[in-house]
PyMOL CGO cylinders between C-alpha atoms (Angstrom):
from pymol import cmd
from pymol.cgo import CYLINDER

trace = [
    CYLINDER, 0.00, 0.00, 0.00, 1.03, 3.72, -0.82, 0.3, 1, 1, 1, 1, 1, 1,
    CYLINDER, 1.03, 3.72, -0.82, 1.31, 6.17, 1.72, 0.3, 1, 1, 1, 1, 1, 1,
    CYLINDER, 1.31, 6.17, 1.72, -2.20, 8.05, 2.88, 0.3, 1, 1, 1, 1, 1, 1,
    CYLINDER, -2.20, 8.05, 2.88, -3.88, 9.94, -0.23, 0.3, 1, 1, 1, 1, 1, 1,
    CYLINDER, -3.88, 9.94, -0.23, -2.17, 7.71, -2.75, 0.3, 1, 1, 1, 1, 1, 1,
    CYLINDER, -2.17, 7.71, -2.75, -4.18, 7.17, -5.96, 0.3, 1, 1, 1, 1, 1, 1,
    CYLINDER, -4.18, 7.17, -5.96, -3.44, 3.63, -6.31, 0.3, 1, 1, 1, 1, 1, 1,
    CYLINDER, -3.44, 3.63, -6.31, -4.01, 3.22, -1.99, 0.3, 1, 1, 1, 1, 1, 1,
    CYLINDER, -4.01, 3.22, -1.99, -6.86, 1.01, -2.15, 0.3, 1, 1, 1, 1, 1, 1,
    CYLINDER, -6.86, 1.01, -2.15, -6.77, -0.03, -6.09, 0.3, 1, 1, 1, 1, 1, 1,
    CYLINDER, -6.77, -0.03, -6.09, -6.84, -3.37, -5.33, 0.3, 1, 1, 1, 1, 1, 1,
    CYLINDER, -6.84, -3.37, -5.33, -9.60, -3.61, -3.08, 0.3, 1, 1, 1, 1, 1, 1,
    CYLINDER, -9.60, -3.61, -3.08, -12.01, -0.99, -5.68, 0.3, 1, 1, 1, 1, 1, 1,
    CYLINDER, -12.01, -0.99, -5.68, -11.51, -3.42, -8.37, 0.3, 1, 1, 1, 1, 1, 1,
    CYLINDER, -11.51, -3.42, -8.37, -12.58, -6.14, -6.31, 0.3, 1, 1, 1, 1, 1, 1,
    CYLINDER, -12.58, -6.14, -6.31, -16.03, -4.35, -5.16, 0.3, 1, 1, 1, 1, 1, 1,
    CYLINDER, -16.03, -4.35, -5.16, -16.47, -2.53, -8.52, 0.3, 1, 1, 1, 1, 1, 1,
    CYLINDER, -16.47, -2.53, -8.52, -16.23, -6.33, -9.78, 0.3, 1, 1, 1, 1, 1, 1,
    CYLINDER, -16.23, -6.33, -9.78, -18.34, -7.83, -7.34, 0.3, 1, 1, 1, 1, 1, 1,
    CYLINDER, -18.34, -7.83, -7.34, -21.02, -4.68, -8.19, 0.3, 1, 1, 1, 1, 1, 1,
    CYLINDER, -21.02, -4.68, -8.19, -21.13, -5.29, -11.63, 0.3, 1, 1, 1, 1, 1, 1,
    CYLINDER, -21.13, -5.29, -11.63, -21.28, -9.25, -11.98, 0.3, 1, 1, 1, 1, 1, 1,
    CYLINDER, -21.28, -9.25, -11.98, -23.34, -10.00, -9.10, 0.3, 1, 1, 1, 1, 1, 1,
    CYLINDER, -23.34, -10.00, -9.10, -25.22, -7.55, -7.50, 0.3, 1, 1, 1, 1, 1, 1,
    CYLINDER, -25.22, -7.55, -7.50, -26.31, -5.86, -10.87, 0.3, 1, 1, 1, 1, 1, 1,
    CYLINDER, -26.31, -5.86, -10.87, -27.58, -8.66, -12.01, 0.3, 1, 1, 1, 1, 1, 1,
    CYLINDER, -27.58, -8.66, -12.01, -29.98, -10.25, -8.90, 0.3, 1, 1, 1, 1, 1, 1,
    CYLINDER, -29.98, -10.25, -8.90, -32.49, -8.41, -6.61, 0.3, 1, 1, 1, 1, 1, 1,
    CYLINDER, -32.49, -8.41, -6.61, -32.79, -8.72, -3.34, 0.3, 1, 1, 1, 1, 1, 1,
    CYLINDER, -32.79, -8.72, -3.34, -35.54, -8.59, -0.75, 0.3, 1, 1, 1, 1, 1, 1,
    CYLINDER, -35.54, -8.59, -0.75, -33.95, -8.83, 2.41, 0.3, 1, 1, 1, 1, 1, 1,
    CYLINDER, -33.95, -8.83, 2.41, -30.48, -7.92, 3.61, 0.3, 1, 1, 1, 1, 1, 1,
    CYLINDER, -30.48, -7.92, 3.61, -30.25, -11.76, 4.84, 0.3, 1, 1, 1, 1, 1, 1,
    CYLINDER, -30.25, -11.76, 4.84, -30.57, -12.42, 1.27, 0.3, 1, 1, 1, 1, 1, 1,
    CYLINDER, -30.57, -12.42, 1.27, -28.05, -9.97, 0.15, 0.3, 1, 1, 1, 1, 1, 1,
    CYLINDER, -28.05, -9.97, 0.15, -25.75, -11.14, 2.67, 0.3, 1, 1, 1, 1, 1, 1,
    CYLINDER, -25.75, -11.14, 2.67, -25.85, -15.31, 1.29, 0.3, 1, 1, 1, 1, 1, 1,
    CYLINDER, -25.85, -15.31, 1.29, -25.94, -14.07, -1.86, 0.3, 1, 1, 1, 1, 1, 1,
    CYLINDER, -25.94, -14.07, -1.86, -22.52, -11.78, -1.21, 0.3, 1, 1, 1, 1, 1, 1,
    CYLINDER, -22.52, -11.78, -1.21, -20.99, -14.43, 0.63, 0.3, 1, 1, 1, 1, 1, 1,
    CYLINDER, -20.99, -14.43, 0.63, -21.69, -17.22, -2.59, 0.3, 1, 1, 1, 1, 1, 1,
    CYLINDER, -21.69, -17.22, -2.59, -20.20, -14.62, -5.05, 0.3, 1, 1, 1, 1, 1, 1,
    CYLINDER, -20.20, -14.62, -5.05, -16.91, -14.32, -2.84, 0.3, 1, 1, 1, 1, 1, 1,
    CYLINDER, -16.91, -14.32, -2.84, -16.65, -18.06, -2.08, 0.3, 1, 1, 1, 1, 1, 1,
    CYLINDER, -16.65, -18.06, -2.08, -17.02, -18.63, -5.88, 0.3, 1, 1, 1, 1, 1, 1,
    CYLINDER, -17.02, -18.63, -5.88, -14.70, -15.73, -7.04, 0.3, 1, 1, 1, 1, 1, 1,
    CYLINDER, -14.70, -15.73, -7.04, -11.81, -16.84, -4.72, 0.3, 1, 1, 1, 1, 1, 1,
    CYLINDER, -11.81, -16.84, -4.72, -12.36, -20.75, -5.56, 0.3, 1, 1, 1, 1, 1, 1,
    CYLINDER, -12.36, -20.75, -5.56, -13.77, -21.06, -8.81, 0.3, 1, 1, 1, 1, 1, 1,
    CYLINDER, -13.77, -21.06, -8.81, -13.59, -17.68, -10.76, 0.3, 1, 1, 1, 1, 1, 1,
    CYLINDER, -13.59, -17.68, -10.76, -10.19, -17.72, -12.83, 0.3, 1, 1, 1, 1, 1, 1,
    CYLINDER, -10.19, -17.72, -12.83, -8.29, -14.51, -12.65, 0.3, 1, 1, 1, 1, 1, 1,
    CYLINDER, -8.29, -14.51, -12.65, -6.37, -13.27, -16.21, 0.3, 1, 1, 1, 1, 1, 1,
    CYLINDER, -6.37, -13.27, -16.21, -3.80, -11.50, -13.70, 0.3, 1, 1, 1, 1, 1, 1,
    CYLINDER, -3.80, -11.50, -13.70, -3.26, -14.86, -12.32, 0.3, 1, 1, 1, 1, 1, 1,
    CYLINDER, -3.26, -14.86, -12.32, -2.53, -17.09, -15.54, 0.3, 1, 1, 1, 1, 1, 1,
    CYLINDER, -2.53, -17.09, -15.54, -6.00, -18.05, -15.57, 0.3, 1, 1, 1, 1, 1, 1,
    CYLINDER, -6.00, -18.05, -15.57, -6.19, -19.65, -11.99, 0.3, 1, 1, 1, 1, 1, 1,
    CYLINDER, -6.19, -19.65, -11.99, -8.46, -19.38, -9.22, 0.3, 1, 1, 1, 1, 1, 1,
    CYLINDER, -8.46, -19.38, -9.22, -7.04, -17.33, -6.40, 0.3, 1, 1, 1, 1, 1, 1,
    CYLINDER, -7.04, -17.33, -6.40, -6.85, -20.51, -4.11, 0.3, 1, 1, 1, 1, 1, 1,
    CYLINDER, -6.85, -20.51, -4.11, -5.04, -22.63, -6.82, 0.3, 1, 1, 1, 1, 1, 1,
    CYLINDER, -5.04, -22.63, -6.82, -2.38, -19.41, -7.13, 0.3, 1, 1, 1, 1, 1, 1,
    CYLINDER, -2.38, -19.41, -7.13, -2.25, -19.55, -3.39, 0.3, 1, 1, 1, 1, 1, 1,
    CYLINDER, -2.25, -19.55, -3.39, -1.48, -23.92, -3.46, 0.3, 1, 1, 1, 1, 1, 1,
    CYLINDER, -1.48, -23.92, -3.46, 0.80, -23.33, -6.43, 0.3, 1, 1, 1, 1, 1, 1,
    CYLINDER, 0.80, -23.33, -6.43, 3.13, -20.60, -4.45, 0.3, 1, 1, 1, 1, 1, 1,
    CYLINDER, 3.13, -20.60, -4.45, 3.18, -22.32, -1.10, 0.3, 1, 1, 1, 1, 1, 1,
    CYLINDER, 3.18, -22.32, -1.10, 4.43, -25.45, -3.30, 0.3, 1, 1, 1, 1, 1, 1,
    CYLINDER, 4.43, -25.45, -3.30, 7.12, -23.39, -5.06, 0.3, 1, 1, 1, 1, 1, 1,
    CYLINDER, 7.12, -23.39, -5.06, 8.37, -21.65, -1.76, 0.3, 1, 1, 1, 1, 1, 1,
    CYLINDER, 8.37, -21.65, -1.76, 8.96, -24.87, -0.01, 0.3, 1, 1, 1, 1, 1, 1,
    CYLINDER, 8.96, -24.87, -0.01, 10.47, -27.25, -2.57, 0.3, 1, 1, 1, 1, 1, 1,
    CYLINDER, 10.47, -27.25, -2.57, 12.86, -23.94, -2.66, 0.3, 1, 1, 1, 1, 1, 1,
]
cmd.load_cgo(trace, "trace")
């Protein structure tokens, strides 16, 4: 992270919510906020186990994870 009132500060994390705005919660409606809430908490579980990243090789976030643990310790 940059230092305080750095344009790129939080980059990282308003990708991730402008993502999760536009594929998900763009695209459902929802009643109640107990509904919003499951329906948040599916997107995220899918986006960091399933979803494959382009930044990432085309991986899941978890796989990336598996593969660099791997690496690091047969190093």
């Amino acid at each position: 992270m940059g230092d305080t009132g750095v344009c790129w500060d939080n980059a990282g994390v308003e990708s991730l919510w402008s993502t999760v705005k536009h594929e998900y919660c763009k695209r459902h409606a929802f009643t109640t906020y107990a509904k919003l809430h499951a329906g948040l908490d599916s997107y995220i579980r899918f986006y960091n186990h399933r979803r494959r990243h382009t930044s990432l090789g085309k991986i899941s976030p978890i796989e990336f994870e598996i593969a660099s643990r791997t690496s690091q310790q047969s190093s």
